[in-house]
N, C-alpha and C positions, 0 to 999 in steps of 0.2 A: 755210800754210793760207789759203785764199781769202778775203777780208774784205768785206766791205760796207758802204755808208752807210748808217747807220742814219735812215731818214725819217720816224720818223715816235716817240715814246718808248717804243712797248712797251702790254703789258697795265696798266691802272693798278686799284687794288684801294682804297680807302682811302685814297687818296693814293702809295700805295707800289708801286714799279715790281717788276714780276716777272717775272725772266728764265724763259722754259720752261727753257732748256736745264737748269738746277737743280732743277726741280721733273718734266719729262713725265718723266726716265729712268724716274721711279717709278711715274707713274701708270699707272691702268688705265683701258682702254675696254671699255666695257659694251654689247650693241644686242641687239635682238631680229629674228625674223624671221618675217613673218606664215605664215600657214596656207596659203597659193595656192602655196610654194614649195619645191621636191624638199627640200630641207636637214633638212624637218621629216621625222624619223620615221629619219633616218641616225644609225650610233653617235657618242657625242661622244668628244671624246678628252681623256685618255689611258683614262676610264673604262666606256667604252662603251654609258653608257645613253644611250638614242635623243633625240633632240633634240626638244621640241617647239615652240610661238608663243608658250607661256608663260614658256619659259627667257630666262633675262638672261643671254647669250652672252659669250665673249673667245677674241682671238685664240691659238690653239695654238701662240705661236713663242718662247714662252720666257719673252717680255717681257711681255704681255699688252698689246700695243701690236701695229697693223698692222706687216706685213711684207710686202718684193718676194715672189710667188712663185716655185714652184706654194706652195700653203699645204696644211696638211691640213685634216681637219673639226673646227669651232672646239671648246672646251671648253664647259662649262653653268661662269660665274660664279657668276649666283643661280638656285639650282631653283626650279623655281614651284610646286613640291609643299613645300617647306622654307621658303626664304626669303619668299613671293609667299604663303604658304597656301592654294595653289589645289588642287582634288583633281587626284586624280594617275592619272585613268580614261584621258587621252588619251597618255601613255606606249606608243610605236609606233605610234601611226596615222599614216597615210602624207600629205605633202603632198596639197592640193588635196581631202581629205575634214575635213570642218569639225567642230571639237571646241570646248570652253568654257573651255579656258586663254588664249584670244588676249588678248595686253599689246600694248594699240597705246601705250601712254606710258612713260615712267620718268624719275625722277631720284629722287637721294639726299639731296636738299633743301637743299644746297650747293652749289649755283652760284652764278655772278659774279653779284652782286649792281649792276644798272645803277645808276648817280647820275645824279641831277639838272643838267642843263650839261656832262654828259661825250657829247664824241661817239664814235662805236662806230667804233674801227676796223678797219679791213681783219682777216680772223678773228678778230673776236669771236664772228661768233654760228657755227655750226656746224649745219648742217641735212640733212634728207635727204627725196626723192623718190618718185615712186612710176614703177612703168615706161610709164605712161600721161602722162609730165610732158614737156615739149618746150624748157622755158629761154626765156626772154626773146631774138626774133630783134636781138642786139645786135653782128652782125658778127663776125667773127676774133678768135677770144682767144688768149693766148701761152702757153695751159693749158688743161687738160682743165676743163669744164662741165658744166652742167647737159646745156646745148645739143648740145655735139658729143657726151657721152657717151648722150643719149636716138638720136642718127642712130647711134650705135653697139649701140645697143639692150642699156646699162649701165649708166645710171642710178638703177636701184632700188636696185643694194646700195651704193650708193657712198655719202657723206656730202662736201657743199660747203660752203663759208664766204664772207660777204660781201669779195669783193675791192675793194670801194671803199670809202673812208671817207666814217660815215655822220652825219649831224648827230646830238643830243641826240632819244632818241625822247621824242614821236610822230613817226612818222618817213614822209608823205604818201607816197602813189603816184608813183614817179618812177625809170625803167629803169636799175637798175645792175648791172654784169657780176656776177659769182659763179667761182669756182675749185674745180676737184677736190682734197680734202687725204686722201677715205680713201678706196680702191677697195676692190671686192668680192671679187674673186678675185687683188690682186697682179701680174697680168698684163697684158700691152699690150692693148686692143681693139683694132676698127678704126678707131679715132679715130686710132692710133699714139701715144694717149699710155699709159704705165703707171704707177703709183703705188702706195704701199704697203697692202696688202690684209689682210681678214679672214679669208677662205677659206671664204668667198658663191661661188656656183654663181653663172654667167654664161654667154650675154645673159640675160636677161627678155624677147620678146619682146610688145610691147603688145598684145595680140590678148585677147577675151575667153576664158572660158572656161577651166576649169581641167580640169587644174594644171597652174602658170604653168611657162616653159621654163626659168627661173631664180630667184633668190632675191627679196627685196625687203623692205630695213630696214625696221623697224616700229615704234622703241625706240631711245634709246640716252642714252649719260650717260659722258663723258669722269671719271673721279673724281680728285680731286689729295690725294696724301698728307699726312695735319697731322700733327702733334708725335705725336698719339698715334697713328697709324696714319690709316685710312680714316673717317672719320668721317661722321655724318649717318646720316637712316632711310632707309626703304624708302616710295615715293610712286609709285605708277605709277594707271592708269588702263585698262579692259577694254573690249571691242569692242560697238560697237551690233549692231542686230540689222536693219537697214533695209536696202532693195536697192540695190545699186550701181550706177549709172547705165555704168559704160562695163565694169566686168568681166560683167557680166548676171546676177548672181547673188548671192542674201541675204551681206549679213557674216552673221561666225560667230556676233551673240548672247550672248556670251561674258558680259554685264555683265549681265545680265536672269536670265542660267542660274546665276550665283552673288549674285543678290538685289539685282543694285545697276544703275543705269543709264549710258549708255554717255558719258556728260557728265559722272559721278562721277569723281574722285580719290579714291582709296582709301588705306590707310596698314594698317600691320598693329599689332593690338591686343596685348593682353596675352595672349590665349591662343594667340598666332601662327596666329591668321585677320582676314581684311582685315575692316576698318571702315571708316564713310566720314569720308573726312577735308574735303573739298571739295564738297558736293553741285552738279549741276549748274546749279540753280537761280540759286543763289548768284551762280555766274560768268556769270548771264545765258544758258544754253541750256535748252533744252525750252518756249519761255513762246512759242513757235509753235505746234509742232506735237504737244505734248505728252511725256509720256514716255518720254525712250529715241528723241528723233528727233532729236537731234543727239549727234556721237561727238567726243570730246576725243583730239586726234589728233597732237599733241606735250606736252611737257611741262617747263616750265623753271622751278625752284623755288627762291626761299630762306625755309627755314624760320625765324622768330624766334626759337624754342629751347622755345619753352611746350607745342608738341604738338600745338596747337589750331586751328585755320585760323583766318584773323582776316582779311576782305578788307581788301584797299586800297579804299578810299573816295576818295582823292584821288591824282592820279599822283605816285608816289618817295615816299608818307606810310611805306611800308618801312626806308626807309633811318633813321627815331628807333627801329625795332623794333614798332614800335609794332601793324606788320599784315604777312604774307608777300607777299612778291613771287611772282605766280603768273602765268605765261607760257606762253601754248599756242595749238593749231589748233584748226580743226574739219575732221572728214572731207569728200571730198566729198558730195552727197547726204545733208547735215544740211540742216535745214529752217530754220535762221537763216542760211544762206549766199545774198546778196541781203537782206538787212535792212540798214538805216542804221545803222554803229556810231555809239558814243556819244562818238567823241571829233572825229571829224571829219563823218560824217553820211552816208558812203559807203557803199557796197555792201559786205556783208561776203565775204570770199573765201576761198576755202581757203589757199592760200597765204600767207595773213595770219600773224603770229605779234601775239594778239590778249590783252588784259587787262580780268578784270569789269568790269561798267559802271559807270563814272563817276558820281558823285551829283552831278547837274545839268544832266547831260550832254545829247548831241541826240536820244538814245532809250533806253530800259531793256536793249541789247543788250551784247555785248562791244563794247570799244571797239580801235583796229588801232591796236596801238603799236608794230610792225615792218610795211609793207607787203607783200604780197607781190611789188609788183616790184623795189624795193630790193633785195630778195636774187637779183634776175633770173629769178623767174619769170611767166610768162605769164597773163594773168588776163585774166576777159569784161570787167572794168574797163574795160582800155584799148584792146578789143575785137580781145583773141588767140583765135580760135578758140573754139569753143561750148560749153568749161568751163576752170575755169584747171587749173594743176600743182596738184597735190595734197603739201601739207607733213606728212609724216608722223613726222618725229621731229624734234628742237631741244635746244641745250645753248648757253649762253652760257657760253666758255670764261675760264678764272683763267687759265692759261698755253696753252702751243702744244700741239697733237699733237706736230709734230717743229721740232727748231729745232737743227739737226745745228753749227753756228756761235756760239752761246748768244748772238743779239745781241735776242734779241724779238720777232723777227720768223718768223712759220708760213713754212717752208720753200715749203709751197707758194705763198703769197702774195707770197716776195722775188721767187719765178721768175715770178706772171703780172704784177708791177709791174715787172718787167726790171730786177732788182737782182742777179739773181744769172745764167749761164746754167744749162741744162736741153739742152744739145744732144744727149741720146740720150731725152728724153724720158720719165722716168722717175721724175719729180717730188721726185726728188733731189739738191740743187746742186750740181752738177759738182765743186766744187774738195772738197765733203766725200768726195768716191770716187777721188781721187787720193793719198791718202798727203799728207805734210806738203807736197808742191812739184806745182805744178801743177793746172789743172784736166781734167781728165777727159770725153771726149767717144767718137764714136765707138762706140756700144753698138751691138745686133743685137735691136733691138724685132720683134715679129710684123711688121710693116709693110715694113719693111730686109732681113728675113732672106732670102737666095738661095734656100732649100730647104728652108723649115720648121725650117729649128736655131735656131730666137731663143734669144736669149740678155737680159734686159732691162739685165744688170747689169754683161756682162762680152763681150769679142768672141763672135761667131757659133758653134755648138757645133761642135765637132772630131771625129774618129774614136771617140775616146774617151769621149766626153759632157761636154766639160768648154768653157768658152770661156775664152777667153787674158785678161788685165785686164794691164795695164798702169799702174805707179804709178812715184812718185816719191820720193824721199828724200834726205836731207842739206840741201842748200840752191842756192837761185840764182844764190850768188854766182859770180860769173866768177872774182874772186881767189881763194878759198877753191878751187873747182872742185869741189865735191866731192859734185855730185849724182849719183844714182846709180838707173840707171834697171832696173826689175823687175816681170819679165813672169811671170805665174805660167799653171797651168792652162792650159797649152802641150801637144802628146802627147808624151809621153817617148820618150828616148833615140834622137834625131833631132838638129834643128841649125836653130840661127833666126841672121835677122840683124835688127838696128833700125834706123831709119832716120829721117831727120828732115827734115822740107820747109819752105818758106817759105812754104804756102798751103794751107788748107783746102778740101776740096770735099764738096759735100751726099756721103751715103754711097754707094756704086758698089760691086755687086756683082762680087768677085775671086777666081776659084779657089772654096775653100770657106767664104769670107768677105766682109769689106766695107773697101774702101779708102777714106778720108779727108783723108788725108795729100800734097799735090800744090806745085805752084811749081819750083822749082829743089828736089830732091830729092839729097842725102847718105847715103851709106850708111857705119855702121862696120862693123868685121870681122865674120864669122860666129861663132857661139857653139853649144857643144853644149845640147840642153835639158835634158838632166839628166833627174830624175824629172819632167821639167813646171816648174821654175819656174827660171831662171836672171838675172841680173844684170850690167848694164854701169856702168862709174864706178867711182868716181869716174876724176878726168884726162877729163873730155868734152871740156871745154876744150882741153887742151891736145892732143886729137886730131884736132881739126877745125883748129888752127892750123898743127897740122904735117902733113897729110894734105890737105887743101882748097883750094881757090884762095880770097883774099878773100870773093867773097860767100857760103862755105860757112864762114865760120869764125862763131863764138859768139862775141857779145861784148858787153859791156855795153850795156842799152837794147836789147836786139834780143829779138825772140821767133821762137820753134821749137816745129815741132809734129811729135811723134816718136811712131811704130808702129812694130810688131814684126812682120816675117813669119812665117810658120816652115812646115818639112815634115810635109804632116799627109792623106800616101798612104792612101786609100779611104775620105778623108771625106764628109761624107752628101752632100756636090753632087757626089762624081765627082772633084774638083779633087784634085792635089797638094799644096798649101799651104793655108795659113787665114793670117786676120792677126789680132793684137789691139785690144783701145780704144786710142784713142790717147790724147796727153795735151799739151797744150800749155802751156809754158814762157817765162816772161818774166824776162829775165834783168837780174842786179843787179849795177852795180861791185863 
């Protein structure tokens, strides 16, 4: 298996380190999706009532965790008619017609809990976009972005996390990258990158006017398993009702139309209908422009256990218990967006992730205890453009989304600090999609594919519809020999050969696939494919010794980068052959 340095320790909790890889298998992600986008009003699955902006969604893949696609259409988590106690009037109404269930916030009131002198590293926080958000212009990242996925026009369903480590908040104005850890749809865009998805409809085209051309989070809350199961309440927060400065048309209202204002946090009471848990007042909005003109537009909570909202009065006074840690945005076109927060004196911005005001602070507003460029978005601060990105959902993570290596570190994060490679771009670390030897490259992203067969996970698709993947197994060892190379998802009962080069090349379109594989090039014998998936090995070794001249022989210290050809007559480019992922091999005495 592929290893990495570990740089940096991990999530810390209490003191106590915590490996994802033992805790995400179990978890679940939760998001919602606003009312501008086709999603709302399609059956959900496996039970088919219609989805609407007030359900607390999950992915349909078994795990309740993103997956590569295609995906299907997500599940309802929490119904907003059940869990949320919202009436259940807007049940089938179509995206882009506005109804009174929109949940622009959530969490379950157990999240990571920030301390005092801890600095935030690389995915701690978790956040998401609107299709109107452009990323902070910080150059070429080694990963999908705010940035490349807004010129993609895929940033609304996606959710990114700070990829640089960030001091002990309050944490000023100061441009740091951001990385893609959950995509919308599972699929490559035109960025060329793919990552694992919820099965969100895509692009989003930024253009006003509805209904949008795609989805766009609006919610969400990663939840981690305790002893006794899922623990914690139910904490979200409903939609103002003020006009939108860049879509051209009123929000849905949603907070107003069930009694409460669009700055509330709400909680659900004893007769399973919401109450208010957090008034907006409290946390410093509406003291502008009055009621319901600022909208609470992420949500990151930890409850102290009493029920009761108890502000923080002084920063981390949470962590005796003594008051909740309560963390959030403001929409755009709230009327405190440009006021001096209270902790540094600044402009406040939507892309803020911001904390009630401070008692003594530089004004009675929220004060910015995550900046908004810190997580790399674009703000009139540091004068991007004539409104900043809009932060519309938040979750400070206890462990990873995915951490396929169990070493601490968000998968996606090893690949944009270049810890791990990502060479088919799919925000999966190459050596986890190889089997136990080897790491894995050579995929068939939208971007690579000759003829519209992508493939993101496994070579370019085949006659059949299948694409070839190629792994490893046994071991590296030269003395041992005994790795053993297997190509699956090949079209049956034809005939492949593998082959193995001294040098990689960017992807080149071949026959009905993509070759990678280059330098002084070996081939071993030809092999039937079977039903599709056949195997070479063990003895590699000792075939390339008796078969090769010296520089074609394997030998300890040396590395090989081995594909599979095969015959694959009226595939969808026309070609005769297709090829597999390849995989590259570093060999051990």
């Amino acid at each position: 298996m592929f290893t990495r340095t570990l740089l940096f320790t991990g999530l810390l909790t209490g003191g106590v380190l915590l490996l994802a890889g033992t805790s995400a298998a179990q978890s679940r992600y939760f998001y919602s999706i606003n009312w501008h986008g086709p999603t709302v009003g399609l059956p959900s699955a496996p039970g088919g009532v219609p989805i609407t902006e007030g359900d607390m969604l999950t992915p349909s893949t078994g795990t309740s965790l993103p997956a590569l696609g295609p995906l299907g259409t997500p599940s309802i988590g929490f119904a907003h008619t059940t869990a949320l106690g919202l009436p259940g009037a807007c049940i089938g109404h179509l995206g882009g017609t506005p109804c009174i269930v929109e949940v622009d916030a959530f969490s379950r009131g157990i999240d990571r809990q920030l301390q005092p002198n801890q600095p935030i590293n690389p995915g701690d926080i978790l956040f998401s976009v609107d299709e109107f958000a452009r990323g902070f212009p910080l150059g070429p990242t080694p990963g999908p972005s705010v940035a490349t996925e807004s010129l993609a026009r895929e940033a609304a369903p996606d959710a990114f996390a700070n990829l640089a480590p960030l001091p002990p908040a309050p944490v000023p104005p100061a441009p740091m990258p951001n990385i893609g850890v959950i995509d919308g749809n599972g699929l490559a865009s035109l960025s060329g990158f793919a990552y694992p998805g919820v099965g969100e409809i895509e692009p989003n085209t930024p253009f006003g006017g509805l209904p949008d051309t795609g989805d766009n989070k609006d919610a969400m809350d990663l939840v981690e398993p305790t002893a006794g199961g899922f623990a914690g309440g139910i904490f979200y927060s409903l939609d103002a009702g003020f006009f939108d400065p860049l879509e051209g048309v009123p929000n849905s209202g949603s907070a107003v139309a069930n009694g409460f204002l669009g700055g509330d946090v709400l909680t659900i009471g004893a007769a399973g209908l919401p109450i208010l848990y957090a008034p907006a007042p409290v946390l410093g909005l509406d003291l502008i422009g009055g009621p319901d003109s600022d909208d609470l537009d992420a949500l990151i909570l930890v409850e102290n256990g009493n029920g009761v909202y108890n502000p923080s009065l002084v920063l981390y006074d949470w962590v005796t218990g003594a008051s909740d840690m309560l963390i959030f945005s403001v929409r755009r076109g709230s009327a405190i967006i440009g006021m001096p927060d209270s902790i540094f004196g600044l402009p406040i911005e939507e892309g803020d992730l911001l904390v009630p005001p401070v008692v003594g602070g530089a004004s009675p507003f929220p004060g910015i205890f995550i900046s908004a460029e810190a997580l790399g978005l674009a703000t009139l601060r540091l004068g991007v453009g004539n409104l900043g990105d809009d932060l519309n959902a938040a979750d400070t993570l206890i462990g990873n989304v995915f951490d396929c290596d169990g070493d601490g570190i968000e998968d996606a994060v090893a690949i944009g600090m270049g810890l791990v490679p990502d060479l088919n771009m799919n925000g999966i670390p190459d050596g986890c999609e190889s089997g136990s030897v080897g790491s894995a490259f050579c995929f068939c992203p939208t971007v690579s594919a000759p003829c519209g067969n992508a493939s993101p996970t496994t070579g370019c698709i085949n006659v059949v519809g299948t694409g070839a993947l190629l792994v490893g197994s046994g071991s590296s060892s030269v003395l041992a020999d005994d790795l053993v190379l297997t190509t699956t998802g090949m079209t049956p009962g034809t005939f492949a050969l593998t082959f193995m080069g001294t040098a990689t090349i960017p992807p080149v379109a071949l026959a009905n696939g993509l070759r990678c594989v280059a330098g002084s090039v070996y081939r071993f014998p030809p092999y039937a494919t079977g039903t599709g998936t056949a195997s070479i090995g063990p003895g590699l070794v000792a075939f390339t010794l008796g078969a090769n001249p010296p520089p074609g022989w394997i030998t300890a210290f040396s590395t090989w980068h081995f594909q599979t050809a095969y015959r694959d007559v009226g595939g969808p480019c026309g070609g005769s052959f297709n090829l597999s992922s390849a995989l590259t091999v570093s060999f051990t005495p």
